[in-house]
C-alpha positions as semicolon CSV with decimal commas, in nm:
position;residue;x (nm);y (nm);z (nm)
1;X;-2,798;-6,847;6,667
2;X;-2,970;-7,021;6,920
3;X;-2,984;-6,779;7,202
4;X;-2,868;-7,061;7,464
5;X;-2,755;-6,743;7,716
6;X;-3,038;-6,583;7,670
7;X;-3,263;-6,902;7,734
8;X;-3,030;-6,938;8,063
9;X;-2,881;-7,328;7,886
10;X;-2,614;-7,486;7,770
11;X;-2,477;-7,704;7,509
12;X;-2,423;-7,973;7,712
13;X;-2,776;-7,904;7,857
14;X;-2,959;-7,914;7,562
15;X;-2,767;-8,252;7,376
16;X;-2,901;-8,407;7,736
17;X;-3,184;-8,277;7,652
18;X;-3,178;-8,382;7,293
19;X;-3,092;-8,711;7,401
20;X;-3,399;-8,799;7,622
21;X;-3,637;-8,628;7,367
22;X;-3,475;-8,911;7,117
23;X;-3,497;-9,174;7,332
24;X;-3,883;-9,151;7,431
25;X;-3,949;-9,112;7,112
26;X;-3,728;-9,338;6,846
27;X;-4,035;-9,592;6,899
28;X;-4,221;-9,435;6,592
29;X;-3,993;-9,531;6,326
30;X;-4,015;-9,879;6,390
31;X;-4,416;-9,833;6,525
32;X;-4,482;-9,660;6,220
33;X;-4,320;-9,939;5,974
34;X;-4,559;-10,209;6,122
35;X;-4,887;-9,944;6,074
36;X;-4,844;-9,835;5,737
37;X;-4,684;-10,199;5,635
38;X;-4,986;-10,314;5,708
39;X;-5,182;-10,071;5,475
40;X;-4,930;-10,244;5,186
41;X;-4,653;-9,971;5,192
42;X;-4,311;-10,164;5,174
43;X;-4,180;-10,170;5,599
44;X;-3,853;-10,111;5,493
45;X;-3,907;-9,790;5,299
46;X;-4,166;-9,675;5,536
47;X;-3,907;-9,718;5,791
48;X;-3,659;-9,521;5,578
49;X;-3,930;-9,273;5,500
50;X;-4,041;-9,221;5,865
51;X;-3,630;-9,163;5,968
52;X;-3,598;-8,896;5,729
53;X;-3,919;-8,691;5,787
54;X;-3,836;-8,725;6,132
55;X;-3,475;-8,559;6,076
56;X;-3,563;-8,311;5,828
57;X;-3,907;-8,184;6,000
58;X;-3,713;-8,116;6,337
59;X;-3,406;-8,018;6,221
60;X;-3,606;-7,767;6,034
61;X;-3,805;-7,710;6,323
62;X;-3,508;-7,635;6,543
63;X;-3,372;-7,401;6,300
64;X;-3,653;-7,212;6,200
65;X;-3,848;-7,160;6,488
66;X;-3,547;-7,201;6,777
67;X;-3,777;-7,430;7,003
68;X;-3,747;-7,733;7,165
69;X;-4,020;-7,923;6,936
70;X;-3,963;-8,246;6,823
71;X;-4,133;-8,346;6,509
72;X;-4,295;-8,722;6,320
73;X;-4,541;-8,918;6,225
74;X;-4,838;-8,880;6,411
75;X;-4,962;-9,137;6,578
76;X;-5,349;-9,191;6,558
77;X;-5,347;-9,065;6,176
78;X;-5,149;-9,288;6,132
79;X;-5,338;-9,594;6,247
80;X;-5,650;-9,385;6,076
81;X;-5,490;-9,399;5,730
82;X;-5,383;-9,792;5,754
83;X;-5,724;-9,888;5,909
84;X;-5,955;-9,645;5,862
85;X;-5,899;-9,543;5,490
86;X;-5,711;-9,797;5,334
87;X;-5,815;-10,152;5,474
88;X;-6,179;-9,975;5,610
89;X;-6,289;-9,744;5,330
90;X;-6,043;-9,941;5,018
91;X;-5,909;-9,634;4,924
92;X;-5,581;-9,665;4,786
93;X;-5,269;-9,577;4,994
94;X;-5,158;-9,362;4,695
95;X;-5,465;-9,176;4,736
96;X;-5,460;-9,183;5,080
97;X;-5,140;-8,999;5,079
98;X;-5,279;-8,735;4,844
99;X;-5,534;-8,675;5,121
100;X;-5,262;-8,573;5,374
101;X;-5,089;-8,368;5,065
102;X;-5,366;-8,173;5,004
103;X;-5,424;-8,140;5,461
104;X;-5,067;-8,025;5,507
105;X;-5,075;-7,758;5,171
106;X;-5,408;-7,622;5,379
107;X;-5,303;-7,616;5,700
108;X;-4,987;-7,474;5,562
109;X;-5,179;-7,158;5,419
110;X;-5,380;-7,102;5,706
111;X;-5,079;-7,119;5,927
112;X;-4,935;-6,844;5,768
113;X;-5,263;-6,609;5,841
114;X;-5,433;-6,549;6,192
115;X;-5,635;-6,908;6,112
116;X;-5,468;-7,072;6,401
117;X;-5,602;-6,766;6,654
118;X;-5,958;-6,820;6,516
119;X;-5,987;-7,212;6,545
120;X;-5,864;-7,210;6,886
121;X;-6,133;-6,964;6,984
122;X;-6,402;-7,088;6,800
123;X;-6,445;-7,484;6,904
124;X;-6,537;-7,523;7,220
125;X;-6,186;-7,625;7,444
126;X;-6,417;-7,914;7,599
127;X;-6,525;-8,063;7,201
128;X;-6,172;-8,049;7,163
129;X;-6,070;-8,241;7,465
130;X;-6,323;-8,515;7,405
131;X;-6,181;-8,562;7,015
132;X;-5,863;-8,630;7,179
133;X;-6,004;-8,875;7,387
134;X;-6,181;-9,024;7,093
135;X;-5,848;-9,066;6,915
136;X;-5,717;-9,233;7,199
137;X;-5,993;-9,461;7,244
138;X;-5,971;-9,578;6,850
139;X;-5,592;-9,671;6,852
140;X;-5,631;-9,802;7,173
141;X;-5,861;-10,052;7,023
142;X;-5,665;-10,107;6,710
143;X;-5,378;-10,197;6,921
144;X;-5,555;-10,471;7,079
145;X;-5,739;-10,598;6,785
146;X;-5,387;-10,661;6,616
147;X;-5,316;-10,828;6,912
148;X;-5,642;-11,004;6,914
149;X;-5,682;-10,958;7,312
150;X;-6,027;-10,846;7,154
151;X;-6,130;-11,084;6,819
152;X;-6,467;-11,086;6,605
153;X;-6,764;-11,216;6,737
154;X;-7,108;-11,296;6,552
155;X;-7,315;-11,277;6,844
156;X;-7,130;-10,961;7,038
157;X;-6,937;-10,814;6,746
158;X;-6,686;-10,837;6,964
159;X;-6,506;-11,069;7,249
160;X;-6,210;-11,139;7,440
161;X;-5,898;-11,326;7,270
162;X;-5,751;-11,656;7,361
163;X;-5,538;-11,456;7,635
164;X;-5,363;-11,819;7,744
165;X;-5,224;-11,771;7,327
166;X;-4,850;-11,681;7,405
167;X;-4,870;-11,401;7,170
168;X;-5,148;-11,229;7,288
169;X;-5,028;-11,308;7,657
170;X;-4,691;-11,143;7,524
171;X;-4,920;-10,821;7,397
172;X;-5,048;-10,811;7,723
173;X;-4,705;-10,857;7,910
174;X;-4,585;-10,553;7,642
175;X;-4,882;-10,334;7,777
176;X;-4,854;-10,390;8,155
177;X;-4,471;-10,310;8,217
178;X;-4,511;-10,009;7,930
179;X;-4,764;-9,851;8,221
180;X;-4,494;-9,968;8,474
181;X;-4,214;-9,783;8,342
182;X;-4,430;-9,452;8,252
183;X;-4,559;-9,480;8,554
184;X;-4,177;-9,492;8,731
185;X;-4,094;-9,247;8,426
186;X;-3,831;-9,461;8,319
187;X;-3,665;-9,231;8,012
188;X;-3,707;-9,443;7,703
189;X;-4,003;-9,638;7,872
190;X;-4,164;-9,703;7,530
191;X;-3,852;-9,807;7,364
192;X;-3,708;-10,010;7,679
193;X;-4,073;-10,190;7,708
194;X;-4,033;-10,300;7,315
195;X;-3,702;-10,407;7,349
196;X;-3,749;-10,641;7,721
197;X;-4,086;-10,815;7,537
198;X;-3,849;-10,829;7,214
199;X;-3,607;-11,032;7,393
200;X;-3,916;-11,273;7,577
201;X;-4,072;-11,288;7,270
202;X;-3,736;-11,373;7,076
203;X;-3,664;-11,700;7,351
204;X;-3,990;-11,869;7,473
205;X;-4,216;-11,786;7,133
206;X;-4,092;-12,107;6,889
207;X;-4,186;-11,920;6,593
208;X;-4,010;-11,591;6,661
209;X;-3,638;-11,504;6,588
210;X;-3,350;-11,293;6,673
211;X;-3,227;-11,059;6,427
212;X;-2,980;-11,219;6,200
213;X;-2,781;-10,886;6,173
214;X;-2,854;-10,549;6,362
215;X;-2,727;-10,269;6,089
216;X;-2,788;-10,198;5,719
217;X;-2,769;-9,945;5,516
218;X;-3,143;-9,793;5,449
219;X;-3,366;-9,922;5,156
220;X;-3,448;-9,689;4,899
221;X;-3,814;-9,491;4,955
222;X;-3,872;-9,521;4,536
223;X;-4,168;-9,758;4,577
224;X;-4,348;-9,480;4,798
225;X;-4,183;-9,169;4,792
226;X;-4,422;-8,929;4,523
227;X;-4,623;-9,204;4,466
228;X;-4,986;-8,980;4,599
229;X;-5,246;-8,923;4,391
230;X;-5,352;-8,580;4,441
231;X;-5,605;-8,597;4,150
232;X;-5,773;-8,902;4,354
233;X;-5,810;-8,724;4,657
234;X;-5,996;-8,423;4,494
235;X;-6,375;-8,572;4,521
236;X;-6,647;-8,450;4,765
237;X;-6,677;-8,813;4,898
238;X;-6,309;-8,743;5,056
239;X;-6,329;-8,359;5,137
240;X;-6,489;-8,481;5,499
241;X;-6,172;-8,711;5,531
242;X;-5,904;-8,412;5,436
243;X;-6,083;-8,174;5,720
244;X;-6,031;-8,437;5,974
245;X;-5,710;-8,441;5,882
246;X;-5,655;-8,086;5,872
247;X;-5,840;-8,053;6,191
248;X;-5,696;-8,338;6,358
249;X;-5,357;-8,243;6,297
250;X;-5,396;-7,882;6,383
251;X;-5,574;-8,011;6,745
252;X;-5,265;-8,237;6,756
253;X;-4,979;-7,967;6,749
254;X;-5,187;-7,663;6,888
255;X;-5,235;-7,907;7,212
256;X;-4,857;-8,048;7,232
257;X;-4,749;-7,700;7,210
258;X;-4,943;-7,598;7,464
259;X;-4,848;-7,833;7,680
260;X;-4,522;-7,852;7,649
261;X;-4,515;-7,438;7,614
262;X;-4,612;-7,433;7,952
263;X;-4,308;-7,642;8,072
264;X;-4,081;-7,477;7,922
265;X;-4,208;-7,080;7,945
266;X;-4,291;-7,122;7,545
267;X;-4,566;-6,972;7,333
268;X;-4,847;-6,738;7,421
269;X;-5,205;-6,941;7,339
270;X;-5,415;-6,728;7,103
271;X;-5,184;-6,484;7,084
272;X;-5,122;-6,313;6,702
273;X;-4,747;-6,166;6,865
274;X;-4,629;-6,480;6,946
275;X;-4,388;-6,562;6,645
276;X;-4,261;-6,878;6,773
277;X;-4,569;-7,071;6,823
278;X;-4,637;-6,911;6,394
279;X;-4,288;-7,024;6,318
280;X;-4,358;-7,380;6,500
281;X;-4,720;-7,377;6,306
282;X;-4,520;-7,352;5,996
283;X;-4,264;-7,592;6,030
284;X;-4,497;-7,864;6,114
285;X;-4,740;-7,784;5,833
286;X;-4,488;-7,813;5,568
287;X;-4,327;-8,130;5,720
288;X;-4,684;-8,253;5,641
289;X;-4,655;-8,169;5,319
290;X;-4,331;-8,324;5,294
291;X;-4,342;-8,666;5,458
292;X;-4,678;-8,689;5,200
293;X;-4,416;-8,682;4,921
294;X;-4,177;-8,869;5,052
295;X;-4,454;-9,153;5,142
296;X;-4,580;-9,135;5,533
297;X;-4,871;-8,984;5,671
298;X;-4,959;-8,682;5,863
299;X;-4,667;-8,505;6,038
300;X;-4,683;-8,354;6,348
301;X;-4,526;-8,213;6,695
302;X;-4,424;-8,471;6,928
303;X;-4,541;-8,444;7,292
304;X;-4,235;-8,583;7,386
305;X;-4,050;-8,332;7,333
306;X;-4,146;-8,252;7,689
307;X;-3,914;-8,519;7,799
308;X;-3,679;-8,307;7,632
309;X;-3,831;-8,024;7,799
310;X;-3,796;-8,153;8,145
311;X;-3,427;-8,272;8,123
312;X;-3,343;-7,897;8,061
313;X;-3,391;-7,817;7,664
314;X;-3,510;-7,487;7,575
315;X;-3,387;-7,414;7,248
316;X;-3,402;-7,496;6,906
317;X;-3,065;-7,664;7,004
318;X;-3,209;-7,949;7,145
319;X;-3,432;-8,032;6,835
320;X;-3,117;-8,058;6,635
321;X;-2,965;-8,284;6,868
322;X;-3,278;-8,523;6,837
323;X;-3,324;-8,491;6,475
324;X;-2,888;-8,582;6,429
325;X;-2,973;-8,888;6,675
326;X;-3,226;-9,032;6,451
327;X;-2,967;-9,092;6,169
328;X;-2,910;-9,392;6,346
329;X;-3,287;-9,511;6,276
330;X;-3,171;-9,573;5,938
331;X;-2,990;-9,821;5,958
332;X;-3,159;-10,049;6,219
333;X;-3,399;-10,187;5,966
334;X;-3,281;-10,568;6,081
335;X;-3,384;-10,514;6,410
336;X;-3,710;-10,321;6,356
337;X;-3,814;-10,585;6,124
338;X;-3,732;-10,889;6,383
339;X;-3,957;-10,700;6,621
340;X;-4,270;-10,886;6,760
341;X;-4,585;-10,755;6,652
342;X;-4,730;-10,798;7,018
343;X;-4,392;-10,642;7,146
344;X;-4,470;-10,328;6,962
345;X;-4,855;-10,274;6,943
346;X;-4,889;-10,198;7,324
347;X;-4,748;-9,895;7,269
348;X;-5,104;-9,804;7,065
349;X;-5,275;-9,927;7,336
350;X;-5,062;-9,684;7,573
351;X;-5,065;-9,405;7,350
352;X;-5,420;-9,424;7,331
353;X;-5,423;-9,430;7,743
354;X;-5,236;-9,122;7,702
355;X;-5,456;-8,951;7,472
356;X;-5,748;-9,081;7,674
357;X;-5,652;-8,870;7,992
358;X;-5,796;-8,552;7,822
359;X;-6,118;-8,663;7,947
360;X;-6,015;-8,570;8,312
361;X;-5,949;-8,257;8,179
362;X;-6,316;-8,194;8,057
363;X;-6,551;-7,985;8,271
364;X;-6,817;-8,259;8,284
365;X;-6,974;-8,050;8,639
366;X;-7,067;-7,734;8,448
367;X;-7,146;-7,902;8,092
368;X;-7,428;-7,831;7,894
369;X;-7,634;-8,121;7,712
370;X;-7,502;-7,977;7,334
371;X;-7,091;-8,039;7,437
372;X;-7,227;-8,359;7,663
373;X;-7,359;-8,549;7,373
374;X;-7,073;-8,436;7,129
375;X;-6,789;-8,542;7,363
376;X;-7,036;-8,882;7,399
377;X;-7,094;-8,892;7,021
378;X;-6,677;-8,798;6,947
379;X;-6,540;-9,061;7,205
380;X;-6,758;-9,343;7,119
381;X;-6,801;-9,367;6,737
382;X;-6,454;-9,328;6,673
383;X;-6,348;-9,694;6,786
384;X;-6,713;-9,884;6,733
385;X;-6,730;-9,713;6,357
386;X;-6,360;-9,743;6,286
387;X;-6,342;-9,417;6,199
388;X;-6,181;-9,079;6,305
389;X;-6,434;-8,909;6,111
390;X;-6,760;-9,029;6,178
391;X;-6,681;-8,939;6,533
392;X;-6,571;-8,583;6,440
393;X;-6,874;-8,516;6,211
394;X;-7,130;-8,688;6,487
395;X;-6,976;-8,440;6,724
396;X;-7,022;-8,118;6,525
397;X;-7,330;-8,218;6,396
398;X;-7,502;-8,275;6,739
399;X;-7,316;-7,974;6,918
400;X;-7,489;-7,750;6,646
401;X;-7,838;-7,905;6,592
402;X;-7,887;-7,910;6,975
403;X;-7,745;-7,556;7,008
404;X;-7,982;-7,436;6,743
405;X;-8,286;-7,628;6,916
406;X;-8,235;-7,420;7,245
407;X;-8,192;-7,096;7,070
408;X;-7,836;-7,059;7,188
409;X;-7,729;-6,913;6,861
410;X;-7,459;-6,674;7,059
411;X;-7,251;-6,990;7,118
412;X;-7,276;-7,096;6,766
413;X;-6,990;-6,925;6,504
414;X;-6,903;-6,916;6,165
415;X;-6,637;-7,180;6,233
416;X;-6,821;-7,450;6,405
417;X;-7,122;-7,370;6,152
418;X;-6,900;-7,439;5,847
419;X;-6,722;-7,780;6,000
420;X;-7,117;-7,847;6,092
421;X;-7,205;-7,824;5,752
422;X;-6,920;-8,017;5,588
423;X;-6,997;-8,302;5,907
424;X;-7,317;-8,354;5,729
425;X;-7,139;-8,420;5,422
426;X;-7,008;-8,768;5,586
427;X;-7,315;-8,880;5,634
428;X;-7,485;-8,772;5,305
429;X;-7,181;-8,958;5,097
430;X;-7,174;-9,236;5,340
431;X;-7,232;-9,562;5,152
């Protein structure tokens, strides 16, 4: 079924590889709780919630499209639909999750026709760089606002937290030996650096605890499992929100396939033949659609599956693995829940390092003004406006107006015209 001859691997190769792919990456279930818990979903079915998309979207994945592909909850949207839509714009959570429902049914569609070809070819591969880095640089921030290593102030909007405060010098413990163990790429760093500041937190913090009990069975997902409202999400005010979204997530996956594609001799980029990239498309577009109704936000492919990658995985095999390994997410709720706030959020400031490092990749020597002051407009209004959007629509917006302006109509297309137009929308609706 899987091929493993064919893909020169074994069994045993690809449960390694399984394995590490599950280990670098378990850190979302419990990462995910805190984010959305803070948004008012219930942690402990968010936590249940998050386990079970994660199983079923890359077992699913494994099956159906035989790669190594890892799939959960995105970070990023994630933090975007707990800050940015429900505690920055007050829209419900039950709305907000009808806003990644009716995302993941699009992007679902269009993965099933020669969409994905065209969007890759029509937004510039620098614009979509410097979104990335945008993303980064908002969760990055959100991460240490919840740590408050950077707190309100009325003069400079913002300033630098009480750092001698042993929770925020905890947070900034967490952050420095996360970078320490990437940086030695420890396998499990994220996980490992959670659990150490757990512990430290746990024994010199008075007000922190150890876990009474480590194992439980899961709590039920009936207070937010098909609890979206679809019919709430269906106003122009939001249809800028559902193409960021849509556009974010599709970015998301079409960039973590690439990259880890090229690791592991995977996927052909733009290329209409290449059924497993479609079949991986697919799979992640209707575990959107899935972890909507089961009450999480936007699914997507994991970038660590090129841990899984690297120890030796090259088959659908090794998603199975991961996604059987996460049954045991389940039932860790007592532990996830005793976790330290500032022992977790450094890995948002991390991630958002992460995502950052697309910059480097952006050919600032050879860039025009237009992509210049989108990649500006993209990277900076997405953390001071607290909002993936605004950034997205400033960037689109300016690429296009600046474009026209010169007369370089050639390097303007239907697609970037049309997400130009709907950008303007943000700003028109804005209150």
């Amino acid at each position: 079924m899987f091929k493993l001859k064919e893909h020169n691997t074994t069994v045993k190769t690809e449960f390694i590889a399984g394995l590490t792919t599950f280990l670098t990456m378990m850190y979302i279930v419990p990462i995910n709780g805190f984010i959305l818990s803070d948004a008012g979903l219930p942690m402990g079915a968010v936590v249940t919630a998050t386990a079970l998309i994660t199983i079923l979207a890359t077992l699913f994945s494994g099956l159906w499209s035989n790669t190594p592909i890892a799939m959960s909850v995105g970070m990023g949207l994630n933090a975007y639909f707990a800050y940015g839509l429900v505690l920055g714009m007050k829209i419900p959570w039950q709305t907000a999750l009808g806003i990644v429902f009716i995302s993941g049914v699009i992007f679902l569609i269009l993965s099933l026709t020669k969409f994905r070809v065209w969007i890759m070819e029509a937004i510039p591969m620098d614009l979509r760089r410097s979104i990335s880095a945008g993303i980064g640089a908002f969760i990055a921030f959100i991460g240490l606002k919840q740590m408050h290593i950077i707190v309100p102030d009325k003069a400079t909007f913002v300033a630098l937290g009480h750092i001698s405060d042993p929770s925020v010098l905890l947070g900034v413990f967490g952050i420095l030996l996360t970078l320490i163990l990437y940086t030695y790429k420890i396998r499990g760093a994220f996980i490992l650096s959670v659990a150490i500041s757990s512990i430290i937190g746990w024994l010199f913090i008075p007000n922190l605890e150890f876990p009474k009990e480590f194992f439980s069975m899961p709590e039920s997902i009936s207070p937010i499992a098909l609890h979206l409202d679809i019919k709430g999400a269906l106003s122009l005010a939001l249809l800028p929100v559902i193409i960021t979204f849509l556009i974010t997530d599709m970015f998301d996956t079409l960039g973590t396939l690439t990259a880890v594609g090229a690791r592991a001799n995977l996927f052909q980029e733009s290329s209409s033949k290449d059924k497993a990239l479609e079949k991986t498309l697919e799979a992640d577009a209707a575990a959107t659609v899935t972890g909507s109704l089961l009450g999480v936000s936007t699914t997507t492919s994991f970038i660590e599956s090129a841990s899984g990658v690297e120890a030796g995985g090259r088959t659908g095999l090794t998603a199975v693995f991961t996604a059987l390994l996460f049954i045991l997410t389940l039932f860790m709720l007592p532990i996830f829940k005793a976790i330290p706030e500032p022992a977790i959020l450094p890995i948002l400031v991390v991630v958002g390092i992460l995502m950052f490092k697309e910059l480097g990749r952006i050919n600032f020597e050879n860039m025009d003004i237009a992509t210049a002051s989108a990649a500006f407009f993209s990277i900076l209004l997405m953390p001071l406006t607290f909002s993936i959007t605004n950034g997205l629509a400033a960037a689109f917006v300016t690429y296009t107006t600046i474009k026209m302006a010169q007369g370089k109509f050639k390097d303007l297309n239907i697609g970037v015209i049309v997400i130009s137009i709907i950008s303007l929308i943000v700003f028109i609706v804005h209150k």
